[in-house]
C-alpha positions as CSV (number, residue, x, y, z in Angstrom):
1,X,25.5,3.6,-26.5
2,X,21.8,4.2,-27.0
3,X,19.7,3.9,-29.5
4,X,17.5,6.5,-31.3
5,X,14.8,6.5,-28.5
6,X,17.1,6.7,-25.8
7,X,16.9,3.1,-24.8
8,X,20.4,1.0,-24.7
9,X,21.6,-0.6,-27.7
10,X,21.7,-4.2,-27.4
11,X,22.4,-6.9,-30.1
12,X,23.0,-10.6,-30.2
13,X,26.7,-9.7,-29.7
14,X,26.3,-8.7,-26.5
15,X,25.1,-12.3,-25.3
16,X,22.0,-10.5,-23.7
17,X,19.8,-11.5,-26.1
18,X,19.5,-15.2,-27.3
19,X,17.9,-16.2,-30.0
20,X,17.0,-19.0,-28.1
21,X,14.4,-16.9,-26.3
22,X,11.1,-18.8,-27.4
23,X,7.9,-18.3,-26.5
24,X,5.3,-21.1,-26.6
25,X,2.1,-20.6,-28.5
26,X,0.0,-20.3,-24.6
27,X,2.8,-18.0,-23.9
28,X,1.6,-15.8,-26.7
29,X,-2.3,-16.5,-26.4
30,X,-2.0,-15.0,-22.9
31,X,-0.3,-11.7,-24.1
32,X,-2.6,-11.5,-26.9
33,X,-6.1,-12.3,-24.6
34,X,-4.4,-9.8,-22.1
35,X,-4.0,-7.6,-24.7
36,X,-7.5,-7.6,-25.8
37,X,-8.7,-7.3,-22.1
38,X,-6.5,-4.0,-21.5
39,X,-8.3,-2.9,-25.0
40,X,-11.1,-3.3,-24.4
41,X,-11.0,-1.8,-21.2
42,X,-9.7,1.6,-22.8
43,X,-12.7,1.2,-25.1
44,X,-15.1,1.2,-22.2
45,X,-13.2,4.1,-20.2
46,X,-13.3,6.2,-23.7
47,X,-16.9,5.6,-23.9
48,X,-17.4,6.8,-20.3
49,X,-15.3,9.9,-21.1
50,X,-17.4,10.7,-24.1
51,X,-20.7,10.5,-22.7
52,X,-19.5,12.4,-19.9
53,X,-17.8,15.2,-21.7
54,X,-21.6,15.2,-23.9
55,X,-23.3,15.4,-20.4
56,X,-21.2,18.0,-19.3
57,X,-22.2,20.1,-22.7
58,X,-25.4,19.5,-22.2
59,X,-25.2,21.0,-18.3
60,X,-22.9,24.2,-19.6
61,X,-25.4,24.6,-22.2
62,X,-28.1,24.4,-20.2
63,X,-26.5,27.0,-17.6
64,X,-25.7,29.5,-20.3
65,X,-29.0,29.5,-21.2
66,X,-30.7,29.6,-17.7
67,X,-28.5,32.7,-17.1
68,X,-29.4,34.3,-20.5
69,X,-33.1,33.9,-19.3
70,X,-32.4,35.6,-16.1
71,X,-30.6,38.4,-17.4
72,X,-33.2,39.2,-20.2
73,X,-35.5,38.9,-16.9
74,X,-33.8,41.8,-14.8
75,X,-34.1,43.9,-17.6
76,X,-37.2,43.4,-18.3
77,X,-38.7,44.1,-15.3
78,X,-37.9,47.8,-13.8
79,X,-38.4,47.1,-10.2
80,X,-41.4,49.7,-8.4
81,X,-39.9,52.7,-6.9
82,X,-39.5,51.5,-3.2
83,X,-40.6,54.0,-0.6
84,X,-37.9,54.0,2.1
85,X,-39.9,53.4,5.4
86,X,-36.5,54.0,7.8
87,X,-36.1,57.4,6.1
88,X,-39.7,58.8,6.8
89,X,-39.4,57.6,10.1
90,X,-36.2,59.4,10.9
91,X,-37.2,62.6,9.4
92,X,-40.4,62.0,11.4
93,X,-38.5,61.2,14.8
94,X,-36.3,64.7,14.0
95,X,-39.3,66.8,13.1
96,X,-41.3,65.6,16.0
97,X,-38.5,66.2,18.5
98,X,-37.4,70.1,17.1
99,X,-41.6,71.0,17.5
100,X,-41.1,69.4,21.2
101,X,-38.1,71.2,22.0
102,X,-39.6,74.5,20.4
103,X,-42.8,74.2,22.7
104,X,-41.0,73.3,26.0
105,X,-38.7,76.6,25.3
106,X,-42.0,78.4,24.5
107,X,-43.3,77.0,28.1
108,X,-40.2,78.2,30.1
C-alpha cells in the first residue's frame, strides 16, 4: 500500500527499517554543513534573480519610455512637403518627346 503522498508504506514490521539505524553526530554535522552550503547557495542564486529581474525593469522601463519619446517626436514634427524629383522628370521626358514628335511630323 502507499501512503498519503504516494510513497510506499513502510514500518518497523516490515523488517526494512531498523531501529538500529544510527547515525553518528559527524554523520549528522555533514548533512547539516551540507545543508547550509546548498542554502546558502539558493540565497545567492535568489539574489542574482532579483537583481536581474530589477535590471530587467529598469531596461523595459527605460524602452517604454525611449519609444514614448519617439512617438511624441513623429507627431510633432510634420515632415516638409517633398517635391518628387522622378515625377517632374518623367512628365518632362513625355512633354519633351510629344513637342519632338509634333515638330518632326510638321517637317515631313
Amino acid at each position: 500500500m502507499s501512503g498519503p503522498n504516494g510513497e510506499p508504506s513502510l514500518s518497523v514490521d516490515d523488517g526494512i527499517i531498523e531501529d538500529e539505524d544510527e547515525f553518528s553526530d559527524q554523520e549528522y554535522a555533514a548533512i547539516d554543513s551540507m545543508l547550509d552550503q546548498i542554502s546558502s547557495c539558493l540565497d545567492d542564486i535568489e539574489e542574482r534573480n532579483d537583481a536581474l529581474n530589477g535590471k530587467l525593469h529598469e531596461l523595459l522601463e527605460s524602452n517604454r519610455q525611449t519609444r514614448r519619446e519617439f512617438r511624441e517626436q513623429r507627431t510633432n514634427e510634420e515632415p516638409p512637403p517633398a517635391e518628387d524629383t522622378h515625377t517632374h522628370t518623367h512628365t518632362h521626358t513625355h512633354t519633351h518627346t510629344a513637342e519632338t514628335r509634333v515638330q518632326r511630323a510638321a517637317d515631313q
